[in-house]
Phi, psi and omega in degrees: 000320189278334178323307196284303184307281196314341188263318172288341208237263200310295190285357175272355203247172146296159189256352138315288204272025163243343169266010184262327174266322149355293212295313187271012171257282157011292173273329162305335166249007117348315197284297173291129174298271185324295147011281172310298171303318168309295175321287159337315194283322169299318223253288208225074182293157170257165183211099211285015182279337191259038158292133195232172163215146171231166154046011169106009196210146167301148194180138203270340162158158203328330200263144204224182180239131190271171187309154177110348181260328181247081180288343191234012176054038160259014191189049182301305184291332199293308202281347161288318182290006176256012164088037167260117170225039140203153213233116185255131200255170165082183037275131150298104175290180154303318190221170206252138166219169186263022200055196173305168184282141135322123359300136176206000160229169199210137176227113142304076187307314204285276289257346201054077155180200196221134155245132161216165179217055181325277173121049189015083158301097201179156203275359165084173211287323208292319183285323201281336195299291230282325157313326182271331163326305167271001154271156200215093203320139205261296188258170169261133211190128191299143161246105185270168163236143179267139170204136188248182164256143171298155197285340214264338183289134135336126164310315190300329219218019156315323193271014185250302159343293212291317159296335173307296182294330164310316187339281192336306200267313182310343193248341146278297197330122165294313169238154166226139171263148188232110186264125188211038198216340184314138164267003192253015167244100194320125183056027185272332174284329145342304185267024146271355142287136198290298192318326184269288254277325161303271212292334132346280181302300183291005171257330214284341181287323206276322212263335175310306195286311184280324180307288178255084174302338189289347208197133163277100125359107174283126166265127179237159157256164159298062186265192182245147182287003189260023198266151178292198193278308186302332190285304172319289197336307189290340180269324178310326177255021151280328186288303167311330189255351153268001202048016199301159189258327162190188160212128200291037179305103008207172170285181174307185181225143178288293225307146171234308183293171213344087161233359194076011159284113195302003204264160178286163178278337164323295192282321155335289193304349185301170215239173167101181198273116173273145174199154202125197201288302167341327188280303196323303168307339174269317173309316211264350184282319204277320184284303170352296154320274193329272182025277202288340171283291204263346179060222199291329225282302142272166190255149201238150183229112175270170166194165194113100207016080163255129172207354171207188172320284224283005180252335182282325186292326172286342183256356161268336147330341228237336178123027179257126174320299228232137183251159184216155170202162212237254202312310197288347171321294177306334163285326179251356163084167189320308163315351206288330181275334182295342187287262187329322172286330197280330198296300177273355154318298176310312202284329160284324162320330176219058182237153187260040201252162154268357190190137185285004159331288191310352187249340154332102192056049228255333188272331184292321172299336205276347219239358184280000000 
């Protein structure tokens, strides 16, 4: 049904301004009590074999939703009744900016994915701190916040940026992401280099701390699939040598040449971050790594052309707790987590793990 919907409605439309009404049909029935809970119960049935803890936290099972759909944290709930269950908001700037100029997302129909080059588009920490503030949760639900640098900041002066919004944000965060992986903010992939990137982490650690003393705020970073193998290695073992609590492998990719894409050249050609079914192979050899670097030590998030059971069951093969999607939301519609958790609940049944703990990084082990 939804299928039939996207190709008669949704694919006639921009693909901006078809997420913006998806969205607000979302939240609207978010809104309503009864509804809401009817949905929820069709929609995000629980399944207590996928039950996880990550990061210090309980979670109904690995799979989430990752940043960019929800930037401004207005639609926490709507997207926990859709069976996401934990919702990474933002990315969040210093300051509120509008992004890139319009046209800026693009759907790569044959490729199943997406390109955009939004430019973190978003109302800046300070309007999303007081939205999380003031909220008051309908379902139970991880809240991650994401944060990036404003376009408008200087590089030398990123790491203030960047603390301004931890300050802010860190006392909602269940987790907080230190996003340095985006391709669409000019010179932001930069400070995923170790030299900026220790000092970096490390006031965004300090300022987390001062905001909620009461509690560790888990800091996780962001990284791009288009980092060389020694650039992973090197973030990997900072991330170990900071005590950092995990990392999100991986954000979108600048790369076009060998994916196998099918899209006309026109749509291929736009500048900005491809995501989708093209990214997987490359996401999941980049956790593979991490893995095999860091094991256990920190928590791995795969992401990136995740699109059913058997791509979230292979990235928790591969080392990840916790898996997130995006992109393929748009293609499969509302049904999409209930499909995938009923899917990947069957692939632990009959696996030889008792639990997906045990199976969190089990093929990389097996190959070591």
């Amino acid at each position: 049904m939804y299928k039939y919907f996207f190709h008669l409605v949704f694919r006639r439309m921009d693909p901006e301004r078809a997420h913006h009404l998806a969205f607000r049909w979302i939240r609207l029935v978010a809104r309503v009590p009864g509804l809401r809970t009817f949905v929820a119960a069709v929609l995000a049935p629980r399944h207590e074999e996928l039950r996880t803890e990550a990061l210090g936290l309980r979670l109904h099972s690995p799979f989430g939703l990752a940043a960019g759909f929800d930037k401004n944290a207005v639609g926490v709930d709507g997207m926990a009744m859709l069976g996401f269950d934990h919702v990474e908001i933002g990315t969040v700037t210093g300051e509120p900016q509008p992004g890139n100029p319009k046209k800026r997302l693009f759907r790569l129909v044959a490729d199943r994915a997406l390109i955009n080059r939004m430019g973190f588009n978003n109302e800046g920490s300070l309007a999303v701190a007081a939205r999380l503030a003031s909220r008051t949760p309908v379902f139970r639900t991880v809240v991650g916040v994401n944060i990036g640098k404003t376009k408008a900041v200087p590089e030398d002066e990123a790491v203030g940026d960047y603390v301004k919004s931890a300050e802010r944000l860190a006392p909602y965060a269940d987790y907080l992401v230190v996003n340095v992986s985006s391709p669409n903010t000019p010179g932001l992939r930069d400070l995923q280099a170790v030299g900026h990137l220790r000092p970096l982490l490390g006031a965004v650690r300090e300022a987390a701390d001062r905001a909620v003393p009461a509690r560790r705020v888990p800091l996780l970073v962001k990284i791009a699939p288009d980092l060389a193998d020694e650039d992973v290695d090197a973030v990997a073992d900072l991330a170990v040598e900071l005590g950092l609590d995990g990392i999100i492998a991986t954000n979108t990719t600048i790369a076009r040449t060998g994916l196998g894409l099918r899209s006309g050249p026109a749509a291929v050609q736009e500048t900005g971050g491809l995501s989708g079914a093209p990214l997987k192979a490359r996401s999941l050899q980049v956790l593979r790594r991490l893995y095999a670097r860091v094991g256990d030590r920190i928590t791995l998030v795969g992401v990136g052309g995740i699109e059913n059971a058997e791509d979230a069951w292979q990235r928790i093969l591969a080392g990840a707790t916790l898996v997130q999607g995006y992109s393929a939301f748009v293609y499969e519609g509302p049904f999409w987590a209930r499909t995938l958790h009923k899917g990947l609940a069957a692939r632990l049944r009959t696996s030889p793990y008792a639990t997906l703990a045990d199976a969190v990084g089990a093929d990389v082990r097996t190959t070591a």
